[in-house]
C-alpha positions as CSV (number, residue, x, y, z in Angstrom):
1,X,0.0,0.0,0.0
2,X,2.8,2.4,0.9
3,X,4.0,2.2,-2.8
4,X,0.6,2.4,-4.4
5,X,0.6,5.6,-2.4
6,X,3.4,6.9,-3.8
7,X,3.2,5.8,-7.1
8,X,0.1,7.9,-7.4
9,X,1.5,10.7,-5.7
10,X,4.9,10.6,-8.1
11,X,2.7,10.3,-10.9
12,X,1.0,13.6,-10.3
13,X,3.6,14.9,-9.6
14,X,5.5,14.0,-12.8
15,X,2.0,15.3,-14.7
16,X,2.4,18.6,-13.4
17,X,6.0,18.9,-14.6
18,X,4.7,17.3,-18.1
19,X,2.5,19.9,-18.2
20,X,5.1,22.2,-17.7
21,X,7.3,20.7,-20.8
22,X,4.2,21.0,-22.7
23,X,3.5,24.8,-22.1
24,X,6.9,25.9,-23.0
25,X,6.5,23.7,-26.3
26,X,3.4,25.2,-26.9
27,X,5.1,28.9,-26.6
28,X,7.9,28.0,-28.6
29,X,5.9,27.0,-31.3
30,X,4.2,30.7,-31.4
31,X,7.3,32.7,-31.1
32,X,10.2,30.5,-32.8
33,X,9.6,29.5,-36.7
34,X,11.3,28.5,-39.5
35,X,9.4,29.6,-42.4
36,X,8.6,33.2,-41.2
37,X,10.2,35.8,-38.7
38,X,7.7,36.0,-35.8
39,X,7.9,39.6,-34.6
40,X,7.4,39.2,-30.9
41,X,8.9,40.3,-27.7
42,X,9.1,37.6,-24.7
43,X,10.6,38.9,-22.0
44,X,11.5,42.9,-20.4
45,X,13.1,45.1,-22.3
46,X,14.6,42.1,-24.6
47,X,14.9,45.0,-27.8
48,X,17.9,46.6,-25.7
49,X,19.7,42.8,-26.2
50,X,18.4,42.5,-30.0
51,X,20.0,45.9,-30.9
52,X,23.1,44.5,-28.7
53,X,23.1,41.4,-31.0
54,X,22.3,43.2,-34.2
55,X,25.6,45.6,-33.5
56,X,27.8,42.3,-32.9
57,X,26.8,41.2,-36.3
58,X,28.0,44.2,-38.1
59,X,31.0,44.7,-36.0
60,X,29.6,47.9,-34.3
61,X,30.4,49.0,-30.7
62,X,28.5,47.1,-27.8
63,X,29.4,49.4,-25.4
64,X,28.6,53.4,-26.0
65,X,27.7,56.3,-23.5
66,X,23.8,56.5,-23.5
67,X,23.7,59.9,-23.0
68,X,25.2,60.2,-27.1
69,X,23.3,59.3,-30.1
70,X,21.6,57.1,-30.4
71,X,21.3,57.1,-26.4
72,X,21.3,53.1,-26.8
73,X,23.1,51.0,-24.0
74,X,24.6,47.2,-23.4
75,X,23.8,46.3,-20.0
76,X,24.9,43.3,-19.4
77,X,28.3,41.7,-19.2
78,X,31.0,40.7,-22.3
79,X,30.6,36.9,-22.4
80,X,26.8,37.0,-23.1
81,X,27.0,39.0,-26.2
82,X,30.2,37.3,-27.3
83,X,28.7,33.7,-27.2
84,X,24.7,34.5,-28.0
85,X,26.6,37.3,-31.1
86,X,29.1,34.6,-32.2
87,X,26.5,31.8,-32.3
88,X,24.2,34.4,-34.1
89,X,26.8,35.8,-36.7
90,X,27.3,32.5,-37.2
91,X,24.1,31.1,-38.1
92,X,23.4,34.1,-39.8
93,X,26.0,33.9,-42.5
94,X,25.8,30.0,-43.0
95,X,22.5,30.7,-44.0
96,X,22.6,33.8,-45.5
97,X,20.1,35.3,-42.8
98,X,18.4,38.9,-43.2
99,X,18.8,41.1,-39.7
100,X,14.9,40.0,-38.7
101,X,15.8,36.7,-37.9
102,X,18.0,37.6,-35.0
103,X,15.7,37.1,-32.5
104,X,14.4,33.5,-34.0
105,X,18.3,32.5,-33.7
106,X,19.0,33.9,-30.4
107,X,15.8,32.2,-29.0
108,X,17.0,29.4,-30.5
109,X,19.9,29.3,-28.2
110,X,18.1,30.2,-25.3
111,X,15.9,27.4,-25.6
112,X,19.1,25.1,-26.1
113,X,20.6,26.4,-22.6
114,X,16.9,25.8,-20.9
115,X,17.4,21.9,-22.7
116,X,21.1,21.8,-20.8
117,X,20.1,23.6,-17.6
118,X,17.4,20.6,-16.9
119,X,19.4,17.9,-17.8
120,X,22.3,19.7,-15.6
121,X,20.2,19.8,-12.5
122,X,18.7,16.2,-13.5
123,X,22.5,15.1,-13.3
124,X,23.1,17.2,-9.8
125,X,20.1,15.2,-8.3
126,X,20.7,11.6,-9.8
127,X,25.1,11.8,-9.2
128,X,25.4,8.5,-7.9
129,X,29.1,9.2,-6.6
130,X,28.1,11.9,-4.2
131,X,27.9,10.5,-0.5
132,X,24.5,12.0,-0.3
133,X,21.3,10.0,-0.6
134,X,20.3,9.4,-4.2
135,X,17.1,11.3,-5.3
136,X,14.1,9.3,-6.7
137,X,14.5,9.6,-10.7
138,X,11.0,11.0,-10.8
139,X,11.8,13.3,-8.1
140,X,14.7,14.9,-9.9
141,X,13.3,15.4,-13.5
142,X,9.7,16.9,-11.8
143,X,12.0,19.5,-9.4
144,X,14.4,19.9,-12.6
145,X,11.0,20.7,-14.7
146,X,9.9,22.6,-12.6
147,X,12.6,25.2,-12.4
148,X,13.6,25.1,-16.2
149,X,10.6,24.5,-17.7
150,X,7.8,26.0,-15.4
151,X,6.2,29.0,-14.9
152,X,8.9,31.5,-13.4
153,X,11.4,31.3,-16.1
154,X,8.2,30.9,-18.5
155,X,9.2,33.1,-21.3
156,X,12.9,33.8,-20.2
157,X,13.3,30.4,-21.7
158,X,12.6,31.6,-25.6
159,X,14.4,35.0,-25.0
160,X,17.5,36.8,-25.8
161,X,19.1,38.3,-22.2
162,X,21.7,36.7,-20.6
163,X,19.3,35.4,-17.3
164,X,19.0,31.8,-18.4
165,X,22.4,31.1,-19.4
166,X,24.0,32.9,-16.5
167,X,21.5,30.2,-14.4
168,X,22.9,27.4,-16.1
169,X,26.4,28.2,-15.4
170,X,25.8,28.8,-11.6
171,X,24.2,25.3,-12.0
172,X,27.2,24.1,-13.7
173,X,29.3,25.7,-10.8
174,X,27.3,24.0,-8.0
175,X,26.9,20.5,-9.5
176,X,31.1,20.5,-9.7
177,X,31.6,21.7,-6.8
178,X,29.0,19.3,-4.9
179,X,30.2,16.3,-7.1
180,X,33.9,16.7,-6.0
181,X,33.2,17.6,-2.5
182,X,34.6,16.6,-0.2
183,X,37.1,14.1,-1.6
184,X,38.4,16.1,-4.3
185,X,37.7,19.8,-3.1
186,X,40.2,21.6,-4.9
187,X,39.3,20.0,-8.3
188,X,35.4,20.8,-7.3
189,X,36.6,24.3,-6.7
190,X,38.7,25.2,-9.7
191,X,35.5,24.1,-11.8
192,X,33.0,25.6,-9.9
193,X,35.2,29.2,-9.9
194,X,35.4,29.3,-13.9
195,X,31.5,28.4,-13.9
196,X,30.3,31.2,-11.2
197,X,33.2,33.6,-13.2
198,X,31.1,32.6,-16.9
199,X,27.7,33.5,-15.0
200,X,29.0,36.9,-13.7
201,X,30.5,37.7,-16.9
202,X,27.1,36.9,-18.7
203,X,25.1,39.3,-16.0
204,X,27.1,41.8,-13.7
205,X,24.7,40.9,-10.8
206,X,25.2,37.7,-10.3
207,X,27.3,36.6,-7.6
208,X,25.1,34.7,-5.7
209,X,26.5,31.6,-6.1
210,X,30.1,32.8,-5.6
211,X,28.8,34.2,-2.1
212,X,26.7,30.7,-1.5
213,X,29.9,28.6,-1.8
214,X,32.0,31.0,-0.2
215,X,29.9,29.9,2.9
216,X,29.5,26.9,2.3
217,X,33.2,26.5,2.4
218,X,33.5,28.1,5.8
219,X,30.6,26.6,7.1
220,X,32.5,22.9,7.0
221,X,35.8,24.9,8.0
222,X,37.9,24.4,4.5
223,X,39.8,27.1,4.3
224,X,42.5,26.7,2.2
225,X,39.3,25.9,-0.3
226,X,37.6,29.3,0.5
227,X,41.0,31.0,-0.4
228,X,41.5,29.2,-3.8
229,X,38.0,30.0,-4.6
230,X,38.2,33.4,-3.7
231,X,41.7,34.0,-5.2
232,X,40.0,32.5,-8.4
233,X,36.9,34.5,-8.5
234,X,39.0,38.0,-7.3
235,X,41.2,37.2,-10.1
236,X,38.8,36.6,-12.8
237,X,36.8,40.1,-11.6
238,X,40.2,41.9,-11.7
239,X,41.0,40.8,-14.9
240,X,37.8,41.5,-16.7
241,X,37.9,45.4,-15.4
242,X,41.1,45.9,-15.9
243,X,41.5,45.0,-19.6
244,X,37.6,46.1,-20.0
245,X,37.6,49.7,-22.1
246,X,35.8,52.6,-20.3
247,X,32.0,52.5,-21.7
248,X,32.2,48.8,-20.8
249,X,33.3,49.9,-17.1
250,X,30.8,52.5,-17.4
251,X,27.9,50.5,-18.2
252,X,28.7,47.3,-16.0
253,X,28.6,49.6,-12.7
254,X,26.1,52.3,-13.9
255,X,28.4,54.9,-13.7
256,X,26.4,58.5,-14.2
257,X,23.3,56.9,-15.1
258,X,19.9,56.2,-13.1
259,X,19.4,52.8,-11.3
260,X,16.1,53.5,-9.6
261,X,14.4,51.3,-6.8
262,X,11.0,50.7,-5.7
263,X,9.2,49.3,-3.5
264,X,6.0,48.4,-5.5
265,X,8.2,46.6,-8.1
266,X,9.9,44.9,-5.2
267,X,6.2,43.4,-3.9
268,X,5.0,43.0,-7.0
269,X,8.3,40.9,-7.8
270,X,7.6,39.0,-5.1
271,X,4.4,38.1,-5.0
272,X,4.6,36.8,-9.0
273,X,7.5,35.0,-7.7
274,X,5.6,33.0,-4.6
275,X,2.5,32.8,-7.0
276,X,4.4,31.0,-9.8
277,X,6.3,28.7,-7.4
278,X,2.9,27.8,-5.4
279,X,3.9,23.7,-5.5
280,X,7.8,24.1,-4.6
281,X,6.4,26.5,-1.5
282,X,4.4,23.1,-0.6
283,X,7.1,20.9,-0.7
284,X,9.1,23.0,1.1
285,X,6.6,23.4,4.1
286,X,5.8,20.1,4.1
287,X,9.6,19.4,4.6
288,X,10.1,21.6,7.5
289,X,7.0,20.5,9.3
290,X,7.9,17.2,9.3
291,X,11.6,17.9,10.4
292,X,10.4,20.0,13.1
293,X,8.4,17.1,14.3
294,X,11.0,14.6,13.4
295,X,14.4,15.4,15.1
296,X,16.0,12.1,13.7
297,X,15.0,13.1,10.2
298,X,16.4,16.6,11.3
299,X,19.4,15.6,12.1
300,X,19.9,13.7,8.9
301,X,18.7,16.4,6.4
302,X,20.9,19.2,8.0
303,X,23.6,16.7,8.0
304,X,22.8,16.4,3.7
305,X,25.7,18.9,2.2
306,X,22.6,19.1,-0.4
307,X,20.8,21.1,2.0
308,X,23.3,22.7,3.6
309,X,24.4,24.1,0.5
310,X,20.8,25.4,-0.6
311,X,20.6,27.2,2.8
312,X,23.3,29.3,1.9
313,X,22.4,30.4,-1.5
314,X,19.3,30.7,0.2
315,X,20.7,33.6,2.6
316,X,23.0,35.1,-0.3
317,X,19.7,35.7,-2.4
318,X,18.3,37.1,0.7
319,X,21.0,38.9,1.1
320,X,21.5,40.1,-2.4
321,X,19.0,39.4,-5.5
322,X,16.1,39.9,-3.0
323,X,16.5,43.4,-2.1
324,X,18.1,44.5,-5.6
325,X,14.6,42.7,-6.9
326,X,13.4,46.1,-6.0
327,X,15.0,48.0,-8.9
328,X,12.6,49.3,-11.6
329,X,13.3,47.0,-14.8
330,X,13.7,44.0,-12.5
331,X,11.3,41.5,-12.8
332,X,11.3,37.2,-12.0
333,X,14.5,36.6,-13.2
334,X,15.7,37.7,-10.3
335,X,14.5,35.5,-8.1
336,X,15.7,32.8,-10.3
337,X,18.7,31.3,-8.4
338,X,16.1,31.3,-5.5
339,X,13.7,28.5,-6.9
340,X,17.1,27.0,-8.0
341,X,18.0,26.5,-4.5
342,X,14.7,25.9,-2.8
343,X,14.7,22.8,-5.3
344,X,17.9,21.6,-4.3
345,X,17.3,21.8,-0.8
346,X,13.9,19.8,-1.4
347,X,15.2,17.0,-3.8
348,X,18.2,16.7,-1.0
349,X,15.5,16.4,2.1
350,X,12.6,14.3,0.5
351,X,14.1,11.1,0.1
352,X,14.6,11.0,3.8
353,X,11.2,11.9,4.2
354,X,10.2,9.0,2.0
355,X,12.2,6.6,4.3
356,X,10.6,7.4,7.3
357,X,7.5,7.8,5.6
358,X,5.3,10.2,7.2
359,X,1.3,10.5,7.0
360,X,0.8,13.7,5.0
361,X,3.8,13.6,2.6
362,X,2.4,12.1,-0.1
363,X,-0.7,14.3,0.0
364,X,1.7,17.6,-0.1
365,X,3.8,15.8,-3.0
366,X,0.2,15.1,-5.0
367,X,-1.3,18.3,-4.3
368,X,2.1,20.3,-5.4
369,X,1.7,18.1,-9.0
370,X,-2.4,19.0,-9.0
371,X,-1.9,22.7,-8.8
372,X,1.2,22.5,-10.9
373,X,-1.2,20.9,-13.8
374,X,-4.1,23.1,-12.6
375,X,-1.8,26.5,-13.2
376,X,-1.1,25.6,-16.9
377,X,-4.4,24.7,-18.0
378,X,-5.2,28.1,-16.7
379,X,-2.5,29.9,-18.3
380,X,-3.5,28.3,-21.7
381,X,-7.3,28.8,-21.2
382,X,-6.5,32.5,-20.7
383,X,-5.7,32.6,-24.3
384,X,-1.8,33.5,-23.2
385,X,-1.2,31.5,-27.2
386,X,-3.3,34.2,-29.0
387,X,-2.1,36.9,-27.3
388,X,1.3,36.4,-28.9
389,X,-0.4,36.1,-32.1
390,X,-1.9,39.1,-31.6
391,X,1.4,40.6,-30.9
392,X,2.8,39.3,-34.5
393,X,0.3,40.4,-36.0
394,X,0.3,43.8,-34.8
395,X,4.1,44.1,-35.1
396,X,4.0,42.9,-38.8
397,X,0.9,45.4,-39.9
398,X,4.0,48.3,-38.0
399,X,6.8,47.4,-39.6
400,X,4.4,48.0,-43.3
401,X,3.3,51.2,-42.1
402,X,6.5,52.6,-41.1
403,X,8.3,52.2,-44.4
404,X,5.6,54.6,-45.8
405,X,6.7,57.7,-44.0
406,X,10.5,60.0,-44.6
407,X,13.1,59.3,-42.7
408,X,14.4,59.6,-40.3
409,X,11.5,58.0,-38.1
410,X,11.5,58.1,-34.4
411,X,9.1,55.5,-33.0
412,X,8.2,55.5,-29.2
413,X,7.8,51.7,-29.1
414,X,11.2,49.5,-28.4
415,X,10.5,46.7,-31.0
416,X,9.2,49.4,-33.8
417,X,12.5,51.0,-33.4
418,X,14.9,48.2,-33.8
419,X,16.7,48.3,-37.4
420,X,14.8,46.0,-39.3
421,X,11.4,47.4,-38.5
422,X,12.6,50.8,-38.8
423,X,14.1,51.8,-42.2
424,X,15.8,54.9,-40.6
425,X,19.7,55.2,-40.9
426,X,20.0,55.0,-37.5
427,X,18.0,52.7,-34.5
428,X,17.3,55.1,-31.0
429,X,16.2,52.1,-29.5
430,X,16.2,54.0,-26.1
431,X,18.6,52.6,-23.1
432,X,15.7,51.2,-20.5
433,X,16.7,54.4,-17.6
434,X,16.7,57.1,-20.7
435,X,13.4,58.4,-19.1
436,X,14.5,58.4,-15.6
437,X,18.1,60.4,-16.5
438,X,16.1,62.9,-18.3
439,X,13.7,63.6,-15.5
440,X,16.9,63.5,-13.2
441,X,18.3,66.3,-15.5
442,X,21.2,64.7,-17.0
443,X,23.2,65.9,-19.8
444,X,22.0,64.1,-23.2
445,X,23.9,64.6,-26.3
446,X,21.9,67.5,-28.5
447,X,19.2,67.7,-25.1
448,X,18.1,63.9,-26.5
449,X,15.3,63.0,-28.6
450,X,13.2,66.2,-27.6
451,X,16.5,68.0,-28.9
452,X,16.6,66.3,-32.2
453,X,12.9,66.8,-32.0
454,X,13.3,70.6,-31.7
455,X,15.8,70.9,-34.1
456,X,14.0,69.1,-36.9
457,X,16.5,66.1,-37.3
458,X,13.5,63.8,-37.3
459,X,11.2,64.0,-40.9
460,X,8.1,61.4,-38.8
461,X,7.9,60.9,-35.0
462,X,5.5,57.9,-34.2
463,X,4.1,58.8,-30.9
464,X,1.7,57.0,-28.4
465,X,-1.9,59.1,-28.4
466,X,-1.0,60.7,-25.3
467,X,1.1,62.7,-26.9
468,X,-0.3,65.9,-29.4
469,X,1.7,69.2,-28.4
470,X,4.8,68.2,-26.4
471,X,7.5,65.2,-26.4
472,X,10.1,64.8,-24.1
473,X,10.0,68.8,-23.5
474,X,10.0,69.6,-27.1
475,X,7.0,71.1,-29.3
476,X,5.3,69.4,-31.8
477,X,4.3,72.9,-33.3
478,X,6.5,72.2,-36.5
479,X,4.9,68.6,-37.0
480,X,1.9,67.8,-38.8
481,X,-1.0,65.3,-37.2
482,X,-1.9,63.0,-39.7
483,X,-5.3,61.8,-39.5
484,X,-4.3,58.0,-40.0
485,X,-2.4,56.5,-37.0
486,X,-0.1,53.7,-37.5
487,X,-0.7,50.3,-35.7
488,X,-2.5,52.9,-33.0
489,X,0.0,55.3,-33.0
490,X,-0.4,58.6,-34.1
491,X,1.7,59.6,-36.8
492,X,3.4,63.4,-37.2
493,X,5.2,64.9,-40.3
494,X,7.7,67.9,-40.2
495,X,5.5,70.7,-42.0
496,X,8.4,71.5,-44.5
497,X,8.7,68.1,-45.7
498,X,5.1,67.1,-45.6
């Protein structure tokens, strides 16, 4: 009976990671195709990494000063757009590629990683040569699922930012360092250095697992380990600035440029993230009610290095992400690495769980797989599918109606802007804080668009319908309204030129 009662359980819970799979198939299918360009946007602010991408391929600077024409900025650190722009130019030229299919290649990629990632943390879970106690297979690919292919990531995974592959290489970074620990430390260490050094070079932010292993090496008292690793890791961030030019300096610490917090987008962060990891959150309590009422079960999960390790990325997110979640622009991905964790901690405590066998663990482990299923069905009877459609669609009947107007355009829409929708010479695909340093009165090259505005550089401007008199503190008195908006934007024409 005890195995019938967790066979059914399992099962459920290996239907609610299916389910998972399936979405993200689903999703891909809408936004990744091989007969058309799909002109969507899946993820915050992804046009700033497009334009990144689309520079790389014609040998343009990543790095400029977004306060200079075209006020466009790289974010994020030099190995991302040197392996997703490498990959890219590649494909690109084999095939003989126009521009618009850069996004369908870099998503591409990004779902590769996601593919990697899961069977990474499958492999993490299932290492047979760890000391630790050997998750059940099904336990390992449903947790596995459920990070890389479930709802937080959701989109992220058929995206072009650095977020996912940055994950997989902390991954990488903590399955060497667990699989080599304790016996061969040094070895584990050395890997798991170059991996954490590959994630922080993808995305400046992300030294959360550096700081997790850094305590989990004090924690068991190696510290000839801790040195190595931070030797390595100081090494590798000292290297980077010091042979990194000035705009890439600039723009990896936002020098002179706005990084604004707040505390709704902090709540709201939160709250999607505990909303979209409802059945891990189950788990998890489940786990530490029935420790807390089971010291012998205790006493063996703290004792899993597992656990112990999750704890402490646990505390370094805490300690980190979670408060910098609070920055406008932020959104799930940084509570990524937290999920990551709160799986490894729960794939390293259930199996002792299963052993002793408790009353209500196999209703928490059924009831995590029901609402996991229950959540997707929902997302997909929302119409999430036609909605991207929609977004094509709309994007398509744009890029048409932009090509009928003189150049140059500006267009106050991220995706409209980007050089293959826009025939201008030059793309303004605006860096994401260009709003916030203008109303924090920073100098802009020319006083910024509103500048070009007033000085009648720009022959259209394609505005949202808020806008009829002023833009970015510039009059539209020399513009003409045109009666017929484009894809809901309304369209103005420099009088002289109309």
């Amino acid at each position: 009976m005890k195995n019938s009662k967790y066979s059914i359980s399992s099962l459920l819970f290996l239907l609610g990671a299916l389910s998972c799979l399936i979405l993200l198939i689903l999703r891909a299918t809408q936004v990744i195709s091989f007969q058309e360009v799909h002109h969507v946007v899946t993820s915050g602010y992804e046009e700033e990494s497009l334009y990144a991408m689309w520079k790389f391929l014609h040998g343009l600077p990543l790095y400029t000063d977004p306060h200079q024409i075209p006020f466009t900025a790289s974010y994020f650190n030099w190995f991302f757009y040197t392996i997703y722009g490498s990959i890219i130019k590649f494909v690109m030229s084999t095939f003989s590629l126009e521009d618009a299919w850069i996004p369908t290649v870099g998503r591409c990629i990004t779902l590769g990683v996601v593919l990697i990632g899961f069977l990474m943390n499958f492999r993490l879970f299932a290492n047979k040569d760890s000391d630790a106690v050997p998750t059940p297979t099904w336990l390992a690919v449903s947790l596995s699922a459920l990070l890389w292919f479930g709802p937080l990531i959701g989109f992220w995974a058929l995206t072009v930012r650095p977020d996912v592959v940055a994950l997989l290489f902390d991954v990488c970074g903590a399955y060497f360092l667990l699989r080599y620990f304790p016996k061969q430390l040094f070895v584990g260490v050395i890997f798991a250095a170059i991996w954490c050094y590959l994630s922080w070079s993808c995305k400046q932010v992300n030294i959360v697992m550096p700081v997790a292993i850094g305590l989990f090496l004090l924690i068991h008292k190696r510290w000839q380990a801790f040195i190595l690793f931070s030797m390595l890791m100081g090494a590798g961030f000292a290297t980077t600035l010091l042979l990194a030019d000035y705009n890439l300096i600039k723009t990896l610490l936002f020098i002179n440029t706005a990084v604004p917090l707040s505390f709704d987008v902090f709540t709201v962060n939160l709250i999607n993230f505990i909303k979209k990891t409802i059945p891990i959150w189950i788990l998890f309590f489940a786990i530490l009610g029935n420790a807390l009422t089971n010291s012998e079960v205790k006493q063996k999960i703290l004792h899993d290095k597992r656990v112990k390790f999750s704890l402490c990325g646990l505390f370094a997110w805490g300690l980190i992400l979670l408060p910098a979640s609070s920055k406008i622009g932020s959104a799930d991905n940084y509570h990524f690495i937290a999920l990551f964790f709160l799986i490894v901690a729960i794939g390293g405590s259930l199996p002792y769980l299963l052993a002793a066998n408790p009353k209500w663990l196999t209703g928490s482990i059924a009831l995590a797989g029901v609402l996991s299923t229950t959540a997707i069905i929902a997302v997909l009877a929302n119409g999430n599918l036609a909605n991207i459609q929609a977004q094509h669609d709309n994007n398509v009947a744009f890029k048409q109606c932009l090509h009928q107007f003189p150049q140059p355009i500006f267009v106050m829409n991220s995706y409209g802007s980007l050089p293959w929708m826009n025939p201008s010479p030059i793309s303004f695909v605006l860096a994401y804080n260009y709003w916030q340093d203008r109303s924090d009165n920073r100098p802009f090259e020319h006083n910024g668009i509103g500048g070009l505005i007033q000085q009648g550089y720009f022959q259209t401007l394609i505005l949202p319908s808020t806008y009829s008199k002023n833009f970015d503190g510039a009059t539209l008195s020399n513009y003409e309204y045109q009666t017929k908006d484009c894809a809901g934007y309304s369209v103005f024409i420099q009088k002289d030129k109309a």
